[in-house]
Structure formats: C-alpha cells, structure tokens
C-alpha positions in Angstrom: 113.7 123.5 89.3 112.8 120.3 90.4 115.1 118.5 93.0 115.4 114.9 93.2 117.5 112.7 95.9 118.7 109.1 95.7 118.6 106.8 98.9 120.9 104.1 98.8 120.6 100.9 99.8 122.5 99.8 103.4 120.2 97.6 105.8 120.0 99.4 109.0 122.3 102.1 108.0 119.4 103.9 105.8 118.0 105.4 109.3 120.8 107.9 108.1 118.5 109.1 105.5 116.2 110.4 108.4 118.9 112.8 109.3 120.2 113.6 105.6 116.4 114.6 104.9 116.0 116.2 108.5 118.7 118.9 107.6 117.8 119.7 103.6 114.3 120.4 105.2 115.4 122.8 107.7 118.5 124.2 105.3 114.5 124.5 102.8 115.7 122.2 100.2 112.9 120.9 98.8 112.8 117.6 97.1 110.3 116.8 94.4 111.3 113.2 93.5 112.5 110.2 95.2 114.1 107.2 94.0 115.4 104.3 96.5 117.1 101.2 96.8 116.4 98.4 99.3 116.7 100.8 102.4 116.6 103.7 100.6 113.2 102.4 98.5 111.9 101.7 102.6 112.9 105.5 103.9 111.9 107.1 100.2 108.6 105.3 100.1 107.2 106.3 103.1 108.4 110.5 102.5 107.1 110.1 99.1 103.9 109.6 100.9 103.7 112.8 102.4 105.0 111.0 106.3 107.0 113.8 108.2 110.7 112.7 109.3 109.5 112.2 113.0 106.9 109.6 111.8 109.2 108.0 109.5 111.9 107.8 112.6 109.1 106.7 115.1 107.9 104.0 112.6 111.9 103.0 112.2 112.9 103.1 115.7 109.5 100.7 117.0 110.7 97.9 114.7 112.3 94.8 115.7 114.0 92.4 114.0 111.3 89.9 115.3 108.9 91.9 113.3 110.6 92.5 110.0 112.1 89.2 109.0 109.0 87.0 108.7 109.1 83.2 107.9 109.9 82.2 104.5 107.4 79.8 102.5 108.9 79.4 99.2 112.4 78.0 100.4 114.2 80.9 97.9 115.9 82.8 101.1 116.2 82.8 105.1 113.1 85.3 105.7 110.2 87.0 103.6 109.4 90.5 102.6 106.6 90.0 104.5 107.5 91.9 107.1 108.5 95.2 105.3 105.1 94.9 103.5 103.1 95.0 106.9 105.2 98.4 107.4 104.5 99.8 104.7 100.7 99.3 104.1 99.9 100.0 107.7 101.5 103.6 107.7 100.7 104.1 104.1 97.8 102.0 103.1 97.6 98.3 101.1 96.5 100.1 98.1 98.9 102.8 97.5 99.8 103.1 94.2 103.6 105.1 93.9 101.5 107.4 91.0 99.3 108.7 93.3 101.8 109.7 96.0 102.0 113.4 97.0 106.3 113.1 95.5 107.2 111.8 92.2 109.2 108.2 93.8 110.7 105.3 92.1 112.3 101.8 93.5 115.2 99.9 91.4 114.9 96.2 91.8 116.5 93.5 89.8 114.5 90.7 87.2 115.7 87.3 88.0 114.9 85.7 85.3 116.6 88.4 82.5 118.6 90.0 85.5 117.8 93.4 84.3 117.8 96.3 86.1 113.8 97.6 86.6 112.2 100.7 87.6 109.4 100.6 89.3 107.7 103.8 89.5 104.1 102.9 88.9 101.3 99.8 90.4 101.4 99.0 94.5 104.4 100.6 96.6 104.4 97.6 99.2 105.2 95.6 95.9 107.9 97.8 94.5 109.8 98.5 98.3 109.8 95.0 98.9 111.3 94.0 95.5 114.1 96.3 96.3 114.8 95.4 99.2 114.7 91.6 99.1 118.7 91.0 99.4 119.7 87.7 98.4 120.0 84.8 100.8 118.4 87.1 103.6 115.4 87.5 101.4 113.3 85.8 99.6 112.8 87.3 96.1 109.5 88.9 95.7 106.7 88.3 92.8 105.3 91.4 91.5 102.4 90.3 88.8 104.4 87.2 86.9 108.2 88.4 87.6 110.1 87.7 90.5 112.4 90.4 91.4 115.1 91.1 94.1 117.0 93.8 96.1 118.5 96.1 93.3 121.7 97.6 95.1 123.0 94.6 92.7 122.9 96.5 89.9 122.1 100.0 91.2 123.1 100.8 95.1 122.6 104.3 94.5 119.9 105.4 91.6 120.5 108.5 91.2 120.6 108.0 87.1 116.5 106.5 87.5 116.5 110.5 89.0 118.2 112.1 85.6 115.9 109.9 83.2 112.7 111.1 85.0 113.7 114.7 84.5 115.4 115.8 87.7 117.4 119.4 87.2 119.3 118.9 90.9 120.8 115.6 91.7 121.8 114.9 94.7 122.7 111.3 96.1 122.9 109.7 99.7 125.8 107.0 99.4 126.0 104.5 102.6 128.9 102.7 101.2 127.0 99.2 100.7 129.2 98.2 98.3 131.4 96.4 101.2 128.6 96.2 104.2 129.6 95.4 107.7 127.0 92.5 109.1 126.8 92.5 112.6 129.7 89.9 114.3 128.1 90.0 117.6 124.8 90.8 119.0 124.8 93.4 121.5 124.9 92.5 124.7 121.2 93.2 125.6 120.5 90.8 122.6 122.4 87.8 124.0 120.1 85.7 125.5 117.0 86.3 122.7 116.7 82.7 121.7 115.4 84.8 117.8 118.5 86.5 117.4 121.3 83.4 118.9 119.2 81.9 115.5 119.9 84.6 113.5 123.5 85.5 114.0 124.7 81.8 114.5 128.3 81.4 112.5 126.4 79.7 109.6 124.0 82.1 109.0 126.3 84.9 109.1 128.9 83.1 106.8 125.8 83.1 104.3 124.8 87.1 104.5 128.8 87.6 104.7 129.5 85.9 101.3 126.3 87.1 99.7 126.8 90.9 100.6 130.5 90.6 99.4 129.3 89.0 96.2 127.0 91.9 95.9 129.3 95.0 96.9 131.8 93.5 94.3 129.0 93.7 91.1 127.5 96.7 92.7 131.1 98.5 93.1 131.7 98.4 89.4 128.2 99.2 88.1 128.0 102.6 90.3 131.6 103.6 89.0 130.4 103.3 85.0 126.9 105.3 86.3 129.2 108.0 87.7 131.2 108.2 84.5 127.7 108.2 82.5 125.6 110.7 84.2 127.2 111.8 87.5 124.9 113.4 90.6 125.5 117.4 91.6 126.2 116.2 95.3 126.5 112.8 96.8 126.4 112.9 100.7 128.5 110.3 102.4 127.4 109.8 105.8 130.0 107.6 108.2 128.1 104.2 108.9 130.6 102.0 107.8 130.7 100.7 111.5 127.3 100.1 111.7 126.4 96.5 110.6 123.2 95.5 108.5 121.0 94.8 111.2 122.0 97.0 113.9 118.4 99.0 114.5 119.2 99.3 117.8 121.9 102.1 116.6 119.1 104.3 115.2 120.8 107.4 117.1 124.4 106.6 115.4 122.7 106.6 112.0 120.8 109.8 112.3 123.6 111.6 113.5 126.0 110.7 111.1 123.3 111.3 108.3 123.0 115.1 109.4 126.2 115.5 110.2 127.5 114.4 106.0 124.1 116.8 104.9 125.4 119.6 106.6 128.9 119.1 105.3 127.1 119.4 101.9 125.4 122.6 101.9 127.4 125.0 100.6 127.8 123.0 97.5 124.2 122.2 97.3 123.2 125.6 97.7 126.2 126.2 94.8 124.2 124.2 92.6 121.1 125.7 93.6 122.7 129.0 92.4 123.5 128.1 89.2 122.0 129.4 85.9 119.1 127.7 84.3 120.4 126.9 81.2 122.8 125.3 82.8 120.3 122.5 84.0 118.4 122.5 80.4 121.7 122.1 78.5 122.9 119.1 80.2 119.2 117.6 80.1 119.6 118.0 76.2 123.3 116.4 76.2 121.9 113.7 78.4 119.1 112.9 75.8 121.4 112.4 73.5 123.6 110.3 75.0 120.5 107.8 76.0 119.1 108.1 72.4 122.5 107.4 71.0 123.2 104.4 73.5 119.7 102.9 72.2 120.8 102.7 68.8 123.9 100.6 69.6 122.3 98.4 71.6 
C-alpha cells in the first residue's frame, strides 16, 4: 500500500509538520509520497530527500527572518525566494532533481500568466519549493524555465488530490488552516529594537500581507471545499496554530507541539484505514479514474 501525506501551506506554522511527521514515524506509518504547498512544499522537500525530522527541525529552528526574505530585484513583491533557495540547495544540493529523490514528492504552484494550477513533480526542487511558496505581495513570483509562477495555497492550500492522481492508496492530509492566516501584529518583545524587523512589520507593510492573505484564504477556502467534495483524503490532521502568525519562527516549540499533539489524535483512524481491505483502495482508484477521464471529456 503506498501512503502519501499532504503538507499544507501556513508560513511559519508548517514547523507543525515536524511534529505531524515525528509521531506517524514512531506510531511506523510510513509515507511513500509527498506533496506540499508553500510551507508544506519547504518541510516535504527536504523529507522527500531522505533529511531525518531532527535535521529538518535544526535547519528550521537556525533560520531567521534576516536570512530568508532576501532583497527583491524585479520590483514584483517585498522580498525574493532567494532566500528559501539558499535553504534548500545547501541541505539538499543545487542540482537536486525532485525524480531522483529517495520519496516520490510533488509541489503545487500557480501559472500567472493562464493562472492554472501546476504540478511540479519533476526538473530542480529549489525551483519547484520556491514557486510554491512565493506568496503574493511578500514574494516575488518565481521563473521556472519561461513561466513565472507563485505560492499555490491560491488554488490548492492542501494537495492532497496531486496525492490521489499520482496513485496514493492512503491519504492523509495536514491542514494548518491558511485559509484565514494570522500575520504577526506585534513583534515580540526581543524583536523590538531590530531596525530589519521595525521595517518589516511597519503598519503599511502589514496592511499589504493582511489584505493579500485575506484575498487568498477567501479563493483558497472555496477551492479546498469543491476538492473535498471531488476526491476527499482518508484523514486530515488539524493541528491548532491558528494563533501563531506567518512569520512567527521564533514559536518553533508551539508549532511542533501542536503538530504531534492533532497526529496523535489521528491514529486510531489512520491505523482504521490502514486496516481496511485492499480492494477497498483499488476500487475507489478505479471510480476515481473515472471520474478524471469523464471530467476531461467535458472540459
């Protein structure tokens, strides 16, 4: 049976994906395919690539804000990728491809030009995890050969139907609740008198990422209700991060906690799932076919 998880997307509160993965490991649920967006694409890229939980936490808990948001050149959004890319090929390598990594792992992004949802689950993984994770207004969009793409929680917060297509039995998906994100009001104290972050999280700026991630939890909101409807996951995990804003890494603890603590609430039905015949999984992978063959033909 293969297992696949979707990581949703969530800004800082993806660190709860650390402790939703921590706790499937130990309960010896073992996941075969990946598939991320924006935060999710960051966490699922790097444990697609074979990184164990405690380097993916050490990697997530040494990075600043500093770090990640990089100057933008092209004028198209506050800060580049550039920063996530430097993550990502120095624990992984610049010329990882995502179809040579040890798990099967896909990122959604969104084409700005047709604004199409995309798959990208083959070519560089620095390329793919920072086209879904390039939220508007924050991010810049990023160019990936002569597309430009951006963060796809727009159109998919959760992609847990990319998992179905590509032949996943077991579904289950890790919802953060992005459709209505909480951005950080007020730094922290220990923040307060960081000249980088008094420019970050001045009232305009945070008016901007305010209105943009409203805009984008009210498309996102209605698109994950019609994929539920269409081709629901076996177990969606809901850890409680709803008070934990966008860019609060310094609440790495918070996050991890509340991702074991919704896993664990989960595993009796996941190991219900588990338990269940296999033509149960092979039936519904034929009725799914169907429905996608039939949906092509309309189109």
């Amino acid at each position: 049976m293969k297992i696949g998880i979707a990581l949703g997307g969530g800004g800082a509160k993806g660190v709860a994906h650390i402790g939703v993965l921590r706790v499937l490991e130990v309960a010896r649920v073992k996941i075969d395919m990946v598939a991320g967006t924006s935060a999710g694409a960051i966490v699922g890229a790097l444990y697609a690539a074979g990184k164990s939980l405690d380097e993916i936490e050490f990697v997530i808990r040494r990075l600043t804000l500093r770090q990640l948001l990089t100057r933008d050149r092209m004028g198209m959004g506050l800060f580049s990728t550039n920063g996530i890319r430097r993550v990502i090929e120095r624990e992984i390598g610049a010329a990882a491809r995502i179809e040579d990594l040890p798990r099967a792992f896909a990122a959604v992004a969104v084409d700005m030009e047709s604004g199409e949802e995309i798959t990208l689950d083959k070519g560089s993984v620095a390329d793919a995890v920072c086209a879904s994770a390039a939220f508007p207004g924050l991010f810049s969009p990023v160019q990936v050969g002569e597309r430009l793409y951006f963060d796809g929680g727009v159109m998919n917060p959760v992609p847990f139907d990319v998992l179905r297509r590509r032949g996943a039995d077991l579904v289950l998906a890790v919802d953060l609740g992005a459709d209505d994100p909480v951005f950080t009001v007020a730094p922290a104290r220990h923040r307060r008198g960081d000249l980088f972050y008094r420019l970050l999280f001045v009232a305009g700026n945070r008016k901007i990422m305010r209105v943009a991630a409203r805009a984008i939890g009210v498309m996102s909101k209605q698109m994950r209700l019609q994929k539920l409807r269409q081709s629901p996951p076996d177990v969606v995990i809901y850890p409680n991060v709803q008070a934990i804003g966008l860019m609060d890494f310094d609440m790495a603890d918070e996050c991890i906690t509340a991702g074991e603590n919704a896993a664990r609430n989960r595993l009796s039905q996941i190991h219900q799932a588990l338990a269940r015949p296999r033509w149960h999984y092979e039936s519904r992978k034929l009725i799914e076919r169907i429905r996608r063959e039939l949906e092509a033909r309309s189109a």
